[in-house]
C-alpha positions in Angstrom: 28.9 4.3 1.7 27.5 4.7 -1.6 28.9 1.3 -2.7 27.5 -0.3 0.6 24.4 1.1 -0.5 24.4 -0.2 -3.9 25.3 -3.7 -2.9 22.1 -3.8 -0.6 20.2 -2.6 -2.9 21.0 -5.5 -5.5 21.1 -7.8 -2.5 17.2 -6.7 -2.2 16.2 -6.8 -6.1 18.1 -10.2 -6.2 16.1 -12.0 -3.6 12.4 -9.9 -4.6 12.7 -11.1 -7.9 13.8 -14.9 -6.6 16.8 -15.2 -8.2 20.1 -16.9 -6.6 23.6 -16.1 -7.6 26.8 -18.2 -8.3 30.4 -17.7 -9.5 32.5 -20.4 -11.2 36.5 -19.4 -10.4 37.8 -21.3 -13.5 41.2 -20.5 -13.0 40.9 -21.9 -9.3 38.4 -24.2 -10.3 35.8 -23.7 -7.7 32.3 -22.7 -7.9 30.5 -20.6 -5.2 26.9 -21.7 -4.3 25.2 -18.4 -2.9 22.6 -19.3 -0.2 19.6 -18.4 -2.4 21.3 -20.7 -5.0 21.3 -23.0 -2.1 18.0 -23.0 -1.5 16.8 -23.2 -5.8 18.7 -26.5 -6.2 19.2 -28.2 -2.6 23.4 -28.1 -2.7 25.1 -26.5 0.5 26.0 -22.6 0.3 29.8 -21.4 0.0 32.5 -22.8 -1.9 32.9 -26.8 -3.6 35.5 -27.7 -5.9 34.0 -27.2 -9.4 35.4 -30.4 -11.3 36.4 -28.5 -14.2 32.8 -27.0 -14.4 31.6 -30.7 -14.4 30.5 -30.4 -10.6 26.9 -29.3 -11.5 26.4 -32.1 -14.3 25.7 -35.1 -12.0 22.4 -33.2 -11.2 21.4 -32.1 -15.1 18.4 -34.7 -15.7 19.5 -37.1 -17.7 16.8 -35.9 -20.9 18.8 -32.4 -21.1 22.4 -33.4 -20.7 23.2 -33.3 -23.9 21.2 -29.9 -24.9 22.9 -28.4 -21.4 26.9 -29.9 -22.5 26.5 -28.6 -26.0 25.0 -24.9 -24.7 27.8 -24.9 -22.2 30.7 -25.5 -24.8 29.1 -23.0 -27.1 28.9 -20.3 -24.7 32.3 -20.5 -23.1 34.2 -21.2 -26.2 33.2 -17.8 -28.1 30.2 -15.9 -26.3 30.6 -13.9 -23.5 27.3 -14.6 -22.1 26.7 -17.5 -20.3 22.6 -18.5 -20.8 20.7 -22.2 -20.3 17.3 -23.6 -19.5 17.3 -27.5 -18.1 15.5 -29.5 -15.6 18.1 -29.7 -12.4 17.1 -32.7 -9.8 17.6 -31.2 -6.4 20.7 -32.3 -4.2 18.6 -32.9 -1.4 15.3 -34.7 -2.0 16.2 -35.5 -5.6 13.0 -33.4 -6.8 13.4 -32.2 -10.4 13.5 -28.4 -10.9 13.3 -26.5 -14.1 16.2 -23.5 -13.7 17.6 -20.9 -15.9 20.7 -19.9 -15.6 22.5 -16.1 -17.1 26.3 -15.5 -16.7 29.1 -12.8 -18.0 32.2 -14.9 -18.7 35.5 -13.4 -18.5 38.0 -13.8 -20.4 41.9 -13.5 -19.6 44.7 -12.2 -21.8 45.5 -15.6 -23.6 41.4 -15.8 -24.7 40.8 -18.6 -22.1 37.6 -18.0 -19.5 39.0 -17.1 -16.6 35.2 -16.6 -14.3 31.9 -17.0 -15.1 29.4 -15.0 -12.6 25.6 -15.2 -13.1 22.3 -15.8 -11.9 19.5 -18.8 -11.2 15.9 -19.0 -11.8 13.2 -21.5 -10.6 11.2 -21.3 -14.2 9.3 -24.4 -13.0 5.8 -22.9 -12.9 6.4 -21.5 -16.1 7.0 -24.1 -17.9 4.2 -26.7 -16.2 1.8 -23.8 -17.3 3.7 -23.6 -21.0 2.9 -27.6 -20.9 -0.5 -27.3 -19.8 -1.1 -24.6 -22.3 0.2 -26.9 -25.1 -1.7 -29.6 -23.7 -4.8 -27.7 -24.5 -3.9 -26.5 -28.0 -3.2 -30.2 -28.8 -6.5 -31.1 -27.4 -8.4 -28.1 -29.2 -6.4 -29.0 -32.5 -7.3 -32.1 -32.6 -11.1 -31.5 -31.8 -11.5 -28.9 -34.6 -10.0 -31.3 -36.7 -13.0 -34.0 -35.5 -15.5 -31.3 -36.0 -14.5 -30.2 -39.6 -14.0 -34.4 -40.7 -17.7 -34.8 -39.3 -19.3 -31.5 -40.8 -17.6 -33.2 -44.5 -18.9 -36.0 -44.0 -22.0 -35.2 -43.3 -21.7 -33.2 -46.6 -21.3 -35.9 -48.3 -24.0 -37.7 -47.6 -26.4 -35.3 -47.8 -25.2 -34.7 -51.5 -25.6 -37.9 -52.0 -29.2 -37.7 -50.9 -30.4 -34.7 -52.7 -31.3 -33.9 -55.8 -31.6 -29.7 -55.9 -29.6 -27.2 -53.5 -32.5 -25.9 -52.0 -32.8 -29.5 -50.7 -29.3 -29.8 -50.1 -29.4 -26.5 -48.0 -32.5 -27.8 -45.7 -31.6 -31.0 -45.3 -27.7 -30.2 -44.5 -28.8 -27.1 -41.9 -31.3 -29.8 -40.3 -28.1 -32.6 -39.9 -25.9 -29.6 -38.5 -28.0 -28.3 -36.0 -28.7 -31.9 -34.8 -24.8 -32.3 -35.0 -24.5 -29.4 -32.7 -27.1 -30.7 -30.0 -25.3 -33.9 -30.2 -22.0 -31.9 -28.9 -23.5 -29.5 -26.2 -22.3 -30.0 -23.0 -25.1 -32.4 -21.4 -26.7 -29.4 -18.9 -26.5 -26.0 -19.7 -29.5 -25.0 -17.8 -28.3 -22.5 -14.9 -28.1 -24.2 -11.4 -30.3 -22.1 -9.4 -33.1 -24.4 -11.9 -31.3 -27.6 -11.8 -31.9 -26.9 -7.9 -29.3 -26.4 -5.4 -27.0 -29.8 -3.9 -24.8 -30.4 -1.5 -21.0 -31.1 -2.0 -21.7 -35.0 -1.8 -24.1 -34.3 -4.9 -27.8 -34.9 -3.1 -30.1 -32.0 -3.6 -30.0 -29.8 -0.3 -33.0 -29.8 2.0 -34.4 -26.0 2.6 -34.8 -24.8 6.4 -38.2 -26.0 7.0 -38.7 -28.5 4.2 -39.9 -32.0 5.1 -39.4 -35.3 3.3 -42.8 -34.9 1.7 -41.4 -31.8 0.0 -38.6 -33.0 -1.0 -39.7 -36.2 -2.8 -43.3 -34.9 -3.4 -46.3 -36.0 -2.1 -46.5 -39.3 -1.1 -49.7 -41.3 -1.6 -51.7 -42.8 1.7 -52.0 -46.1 2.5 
């Protein structure tokens, strides 16, 4: 009962947590696709010959195959943990999936693996949100980068200009502030005073208002 207990248990953290499970029978050679692994990568549950472990590869894209080969011989040749991260195009619709992947391989008298049981992860809104976030970094990096060549330059030629630092001082805190309401967004004022528009961007008409208050007063003929 207890064991029964415990397996439903895992069966419940397993599938909260999104997670699919496999096992790779080397010594049969024949990998078992769970049906939450199933559903992570688009290949039919239950059990497929495994190809000598090659049976997954055909679906590794093409830009991680070699990072995924090299992992693979790594882990099984000495490590008894079995741990990758690659972009996996789906069986099904040929959509490309980032996964993780976690084993425990097991090792038989002679040293050899012998089964390799683990887990699968969709990571793919992780790492579109890592990409955007580097995305941005790149994009701030590079605009501080603007900002500090321009605030030199402008140094410069106010130096040039100037013959005293009391000069230097006014003239350069003028040329920043004007470089700083050269790079203010183009509106700041808050929209309740910019007056209030519709989604298709014309200014919305209040209950009661007529065209003459909307465009102002028109002049009579």
């Amino acid at each position: 009962m207890n064991v029964r207990v415990n397996h439903d248990r895992l069966e419940l953290a397993i599938g909260a947590a999104g997670l699919g499970e496999f096992e790779w029978d080397v010594a049969r050679d024949v990998f078992v696709v769970s049906e939450r692994m199933a559903s992570i990568v688009g290949l039919p549950p239950g059990e497929m010959p495994a190809e000598g472990g090659r049976m997954l590869d055909r679906y590794v894209h093409p830009e991680d195959m070699a990072g995924f080969l090299a992992q693979r011989e790594r882990n099984l040749g000495t490590a008894g943990q079995y741990e990758a991260e690659f972009r996996q195009i789906r069986a099904d619709d040929g959509r490309v999936v980032w996964v993780r992947i976690a084993g425990v391989v097991t090792y038989g008298d002679d040293g050899r693996p012998v089964n390799v049981t683990g887990i699968i992860q969709d990571i793919t809104e992780r790492k579109v949100e890592e990409e955007h976030r580097q995305t941005l970094m790149a994009e701030l990096d590079h605009r501080v980068k603007n900002v500090l060549a321009a605030v030199q330059a402008l140094a410069q030629q106010t130096a040039k200009r100037t013959t005293s630092l009391e000069s230097f001082l006014s003239n350069f805190s003028g040329r920043l502030k004007a470089l700083g309401s050269a790079n203010e967004l183009p509106d700041r004022r808050p929209l309740a005073r910019r007056g209030d528009r519709s989604p298709g961007g014309r200014r919305a008409r209040r209950p009661g208002a007529g065209p003459d208050q909307l465009g102002g007063a028109r002049s009579s003929s």
